[in-house]
C-alpha positions in Angstrom: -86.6 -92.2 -47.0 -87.5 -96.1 -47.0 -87.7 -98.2 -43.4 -88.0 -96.2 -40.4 -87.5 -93.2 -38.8 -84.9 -91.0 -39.8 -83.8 -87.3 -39.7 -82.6 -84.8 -42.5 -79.7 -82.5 -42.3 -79.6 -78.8 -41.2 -81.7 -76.1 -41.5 -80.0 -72.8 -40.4 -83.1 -70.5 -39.0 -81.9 -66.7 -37.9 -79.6 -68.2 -35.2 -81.1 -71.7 -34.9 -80.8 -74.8 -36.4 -83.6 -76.8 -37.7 -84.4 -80.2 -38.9 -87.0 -82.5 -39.6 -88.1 -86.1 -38.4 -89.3 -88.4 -41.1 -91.2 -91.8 -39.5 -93.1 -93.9 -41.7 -97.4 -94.3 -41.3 -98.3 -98.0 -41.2 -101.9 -99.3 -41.0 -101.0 -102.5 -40.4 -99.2 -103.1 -43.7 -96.3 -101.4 -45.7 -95.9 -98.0 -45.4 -99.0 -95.7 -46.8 -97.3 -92.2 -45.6 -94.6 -90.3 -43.9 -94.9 -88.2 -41.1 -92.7 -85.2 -41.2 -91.8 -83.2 -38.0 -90.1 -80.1 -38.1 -87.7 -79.3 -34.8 -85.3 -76.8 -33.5 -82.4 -77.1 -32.1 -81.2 -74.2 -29.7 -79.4 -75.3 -26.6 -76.6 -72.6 -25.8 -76.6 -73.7 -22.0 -75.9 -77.5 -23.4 -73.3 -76.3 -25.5 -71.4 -74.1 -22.8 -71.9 -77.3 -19.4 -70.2 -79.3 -22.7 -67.5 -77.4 -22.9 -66.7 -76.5 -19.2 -66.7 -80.5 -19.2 -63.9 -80.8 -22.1 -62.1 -77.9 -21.5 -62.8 -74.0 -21.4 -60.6 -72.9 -24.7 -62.5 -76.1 -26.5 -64.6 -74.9 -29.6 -67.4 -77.4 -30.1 -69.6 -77.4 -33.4 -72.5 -79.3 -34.8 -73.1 -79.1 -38.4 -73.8 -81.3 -41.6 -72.2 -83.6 -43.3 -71.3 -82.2 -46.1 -70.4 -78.8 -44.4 -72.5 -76.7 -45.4 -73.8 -75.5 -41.8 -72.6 -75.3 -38.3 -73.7 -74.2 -34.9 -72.6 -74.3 -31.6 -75.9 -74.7 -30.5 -76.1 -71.3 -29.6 -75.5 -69.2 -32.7 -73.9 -69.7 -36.4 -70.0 -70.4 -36.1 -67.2 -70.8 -38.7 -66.9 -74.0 -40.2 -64.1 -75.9 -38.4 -60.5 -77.2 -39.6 -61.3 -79.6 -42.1 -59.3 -82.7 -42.4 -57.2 -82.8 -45.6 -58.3 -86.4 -46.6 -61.4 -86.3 -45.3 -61.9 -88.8 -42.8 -63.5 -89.2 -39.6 -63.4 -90.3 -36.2 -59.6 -89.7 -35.8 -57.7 -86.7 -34.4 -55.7 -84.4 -36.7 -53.7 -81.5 -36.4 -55.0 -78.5 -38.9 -55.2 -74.9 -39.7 -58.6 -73.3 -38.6 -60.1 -70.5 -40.6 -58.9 -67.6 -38.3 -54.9 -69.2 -38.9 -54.6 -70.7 -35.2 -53.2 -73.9 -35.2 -55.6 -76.5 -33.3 -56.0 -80.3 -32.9 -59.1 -81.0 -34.2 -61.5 -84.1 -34.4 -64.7 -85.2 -36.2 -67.3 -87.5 -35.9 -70.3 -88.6 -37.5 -73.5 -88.8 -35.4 -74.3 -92.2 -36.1 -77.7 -92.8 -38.0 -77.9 -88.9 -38.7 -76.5 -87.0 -41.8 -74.8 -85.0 -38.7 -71.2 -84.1 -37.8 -69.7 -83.2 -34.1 -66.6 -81.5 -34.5 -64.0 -80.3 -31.7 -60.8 -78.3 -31.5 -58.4 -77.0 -28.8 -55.6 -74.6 -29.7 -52.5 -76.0 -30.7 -50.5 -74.0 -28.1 -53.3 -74.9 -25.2 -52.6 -78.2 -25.5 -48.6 -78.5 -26.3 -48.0 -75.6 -23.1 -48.2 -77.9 -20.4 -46.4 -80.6 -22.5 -43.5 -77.9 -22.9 -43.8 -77.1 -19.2 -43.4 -80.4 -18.0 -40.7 -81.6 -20.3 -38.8 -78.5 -18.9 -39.3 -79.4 -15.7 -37.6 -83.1 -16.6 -34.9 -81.2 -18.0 -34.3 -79.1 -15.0 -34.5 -82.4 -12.2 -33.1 -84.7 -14.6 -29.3 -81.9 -14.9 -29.9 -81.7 -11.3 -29.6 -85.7 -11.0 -26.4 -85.2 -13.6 -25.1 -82.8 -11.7 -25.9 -84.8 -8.4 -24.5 -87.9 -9.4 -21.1 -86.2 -11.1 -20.5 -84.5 -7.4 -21.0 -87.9 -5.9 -19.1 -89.8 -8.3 -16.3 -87.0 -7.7 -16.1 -87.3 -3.9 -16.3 -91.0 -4.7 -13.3 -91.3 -6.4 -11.3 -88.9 -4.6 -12.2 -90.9 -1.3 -10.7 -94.1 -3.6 -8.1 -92.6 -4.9 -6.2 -90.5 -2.3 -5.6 -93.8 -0.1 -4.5 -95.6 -3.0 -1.8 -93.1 -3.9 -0.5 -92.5 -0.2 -0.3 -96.5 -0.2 1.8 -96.2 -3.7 4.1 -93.6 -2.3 4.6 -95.2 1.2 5.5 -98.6 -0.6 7.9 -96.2 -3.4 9.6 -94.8 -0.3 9.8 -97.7 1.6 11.5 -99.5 -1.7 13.7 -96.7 -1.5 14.8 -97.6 1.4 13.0 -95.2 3.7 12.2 -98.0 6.2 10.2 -95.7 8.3 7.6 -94.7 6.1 4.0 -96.2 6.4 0.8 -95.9 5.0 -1.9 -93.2 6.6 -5.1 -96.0 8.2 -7.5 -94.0 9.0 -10.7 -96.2 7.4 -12.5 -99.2 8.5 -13.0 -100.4 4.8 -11.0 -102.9 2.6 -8.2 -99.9 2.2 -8.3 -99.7 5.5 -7.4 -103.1 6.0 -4.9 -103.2 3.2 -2.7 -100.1 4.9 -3.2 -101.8 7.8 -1.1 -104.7 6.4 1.0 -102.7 4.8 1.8 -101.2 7.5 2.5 -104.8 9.4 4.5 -105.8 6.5 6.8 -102.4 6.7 7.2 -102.8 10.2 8.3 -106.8 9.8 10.9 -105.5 7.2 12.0 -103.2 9.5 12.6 -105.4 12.1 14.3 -107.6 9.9 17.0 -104.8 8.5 17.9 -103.9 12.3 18.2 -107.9 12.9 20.2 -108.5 10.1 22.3 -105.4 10.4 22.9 -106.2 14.1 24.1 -110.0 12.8 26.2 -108.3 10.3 28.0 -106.3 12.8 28.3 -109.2 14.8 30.1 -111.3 12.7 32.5 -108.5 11.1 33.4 -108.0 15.3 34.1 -112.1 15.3 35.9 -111.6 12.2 38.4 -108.8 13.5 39.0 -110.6 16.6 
């Protein structure tokens, strides 16, 4: 190693991992020795107050970089779902080594020949995705189904004044001079059987008028 100090990858040790600390020795010039430290690295209570924090079905592994060993700080573990390119630092859906699909993610441990890895089940993480887009699907029929009612009593409130209107102004050019519209709204139809109505009851004002003339002057006529 050349500058300062650095650390080398894993050691697996029964159920520990070990590694060692390299620093340079200076005596006030360039470097006359390296001091190596050996350490161990056991910290199951770490590893489990990490995982409560992330999630309790999260699998969280420590290892090297080129693979060769990982820990969950407690004890030896399988080696994660490796990403089929081989990158870093992104999330990736894999295969891990018992078949269970998980989404998986690695980082490197920056100045360290380290690697973090972390997965969560596949069907841990897509469940409450499922659940909720089910529960979309259920309010958002119950909207459909909502509005279609409304727009149903909607139109039926439209359309059953329009049509008595149609067939009171059919039977009135029929000459049914008695019939009129049914006004029973205070809206615009409302106002327009209202007229109607008016308008039927001038006309039939008019035909007893005129008929009464008529006879009149057919009586002036005979005389």
């Amino acid at each position: 190693p050349r500058g300062d100090s650095s650390v080398t990858p894993f050691r697996m040790e029964g159920d520990s991992l070990r590694y060692a600390v390299i620093a340079p020795i200076r005596m006030g010039g360039p470097v006359s020795s390296w001091a190596v430290v050996w350490r161990r690295l056991q910290s199951g209570e770490a590893s489990r107050s990490l995982t409560d924090l992330i999630g309790a079905s999260a699998r969280l592994s420590l290892g090297n970089a080129t693979g060769d060993v990982w820990s969950n700080m407690s004890e030896p573990v399988e080696p994660p779902a490796p990403r089929v390119d081989g990158t870093f630092d992104s999330v990736f859906l894999a295969m891990a080594t018992d078949g269970e699909r998980v989404l998986a993610s690695r980082a490197l441990v920056a100045g360290t020949p380290w690697v973090v890895a972390i997965e969560f089940p596949y069907s841990d993480v897509v469940s409450p995705i499922v659940w909720l887009a089910r529960r979309l699907a259920i309010f958002g029929t119950a909207l459909l189904l909502l509005g279609g009612l409304l727009a149903f009593a909607v139109a039926r409130s439209l359309t059953r004044p329009i049509r008595e209107l149609a067939e009171a102004a059919e039977g009135l050019r029929a000459g049914d001079y008695s019939r009129r519209a049914p006004n029973g709204r205070t809206d615009e139809l409302g106002e327009l059987a209202s007229a109607f109505n008016t308008m039927a009851d001038a006309i039939a004002d008019a035909r007893v008028k005129l008929q009464s003339h008529a006879q009149d002057v057919e009586q002036r006529g005979t005389a």
